[in-house]
Every structure is written in C-alpha cells, then in structure tokens.
N, C-alpha and C positions, 0 to 999 in steps of 0.2 A: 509334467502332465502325465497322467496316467491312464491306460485303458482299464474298464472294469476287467478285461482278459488278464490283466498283471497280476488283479488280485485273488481272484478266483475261479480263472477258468474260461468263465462265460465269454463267449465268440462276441464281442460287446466294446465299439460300436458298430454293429454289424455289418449296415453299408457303408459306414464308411472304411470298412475293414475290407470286405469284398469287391470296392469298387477300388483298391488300394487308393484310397487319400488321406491315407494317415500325415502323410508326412507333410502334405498341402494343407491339412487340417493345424496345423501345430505349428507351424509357418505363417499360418492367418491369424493364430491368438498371438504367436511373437509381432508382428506387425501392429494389432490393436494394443498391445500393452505399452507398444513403445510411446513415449510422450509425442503430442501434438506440438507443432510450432508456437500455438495458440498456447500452450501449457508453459512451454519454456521459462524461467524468469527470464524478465528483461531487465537491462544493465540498468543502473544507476542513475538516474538524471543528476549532474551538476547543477541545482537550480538554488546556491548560494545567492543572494543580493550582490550584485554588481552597479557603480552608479559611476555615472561618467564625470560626476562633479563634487566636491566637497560640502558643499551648499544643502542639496539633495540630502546627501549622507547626514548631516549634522538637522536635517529637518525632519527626517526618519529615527534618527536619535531620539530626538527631544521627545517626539511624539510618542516612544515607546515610553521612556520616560517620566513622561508628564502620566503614563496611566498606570504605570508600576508604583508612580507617589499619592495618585489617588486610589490605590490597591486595587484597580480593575482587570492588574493581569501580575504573576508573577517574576520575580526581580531574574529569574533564569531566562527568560525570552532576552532580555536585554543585556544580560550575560552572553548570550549565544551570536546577540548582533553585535558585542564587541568582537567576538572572539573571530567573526566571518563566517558563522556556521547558519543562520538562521536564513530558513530558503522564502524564496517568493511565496511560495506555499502555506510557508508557518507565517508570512505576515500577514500574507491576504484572511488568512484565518484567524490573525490577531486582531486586524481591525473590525469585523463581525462582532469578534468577541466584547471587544471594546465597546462600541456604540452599542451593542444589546447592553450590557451593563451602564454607560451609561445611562441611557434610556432606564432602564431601572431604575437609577441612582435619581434621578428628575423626579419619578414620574412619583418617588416616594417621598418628596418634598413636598408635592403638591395633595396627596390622598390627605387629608386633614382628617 
C-alpha cells in the first residue's frame, strides 16, 4: 500500500497523515484482507455409505443396478458403490435422478 506522497509529493492522505494514522490505517486493510472464518474451507466430510448389514448393501446394489441396466444412470455410479467411494450425497441424488427418468421412461409409453 501506498501513499499518493510516495509517488509524487502530494501531502496525500492528508488527515490521515497529520493525524499520524498511517500505520493504524494499513493495520485495518491488513485485518479486512485476512480471510473470515466464514471463508475458510472446511474439511472434508466422510459421507462414504456405510450399512450395518449385508442385506441393505446388496439392496442398494441391485437398485443401483437394476437402473444402470435400464440406462437411467451411468455404469460409473455403480462402479464407485463397488469401489466404497459413492457418498450418501451421490445416492440421494441418484435416486431423484432415477425416478425423474423413470417417470419419463412411463410417461412416454403412455403419450400415444
């Protein structure tokens, strides 16, 4: 940060020159530049699928499954539930995705 005094002359900013608060001034822009808490990123959630039962598992399988073989979602989502990477997040949003397509997939059986 710079005074217009550095660059040429001019007594500039002047009260805050003569009230000497240069240095308080330039202290308050370092303070508002630094990141807010609120800015920070936040860590990673773990929100991998976890199922306390095999059953579960193998019924979340299929389900993915059964919509990858009616092409209503790509063969990688179910790739990503073998692998343990696929979050509560990507499911809940697989099954939206699902049932809007289904629903599609119906509704164009019936438009005669």
């Amino acid at each position: 940060m710079k005074k217009h005094q550095d660059w040429n002359g001019k007594y500039c900013p002047h009260r805050i020159l003569s009230e000497d608060r240069w240095g308080s001034f330039l202290k308050r822009i370092e303070e508002a530049m630094k990141p807010k808490d609120s800015e920070k990123p936040t860590e990673k959630d773990d929100d991998t699928m976890k199922f306390t039962n095999e059953t579960t598992k193998a019924a979340v399988r299929d389900y993915l499954k059964q919509a990858v073989d009616k092409k209503l979602i790509d063969k990688s989502h179910l790739d990503k539930f073998d692998a343990g990477t696929l979050t509560g997040g990507d499911f809940e949003g697989l099954k939206i995705i699902i049932a809007q397509r289904s629903a599609t997939t119906k509704a164009c059986y019936f438009n005669w």
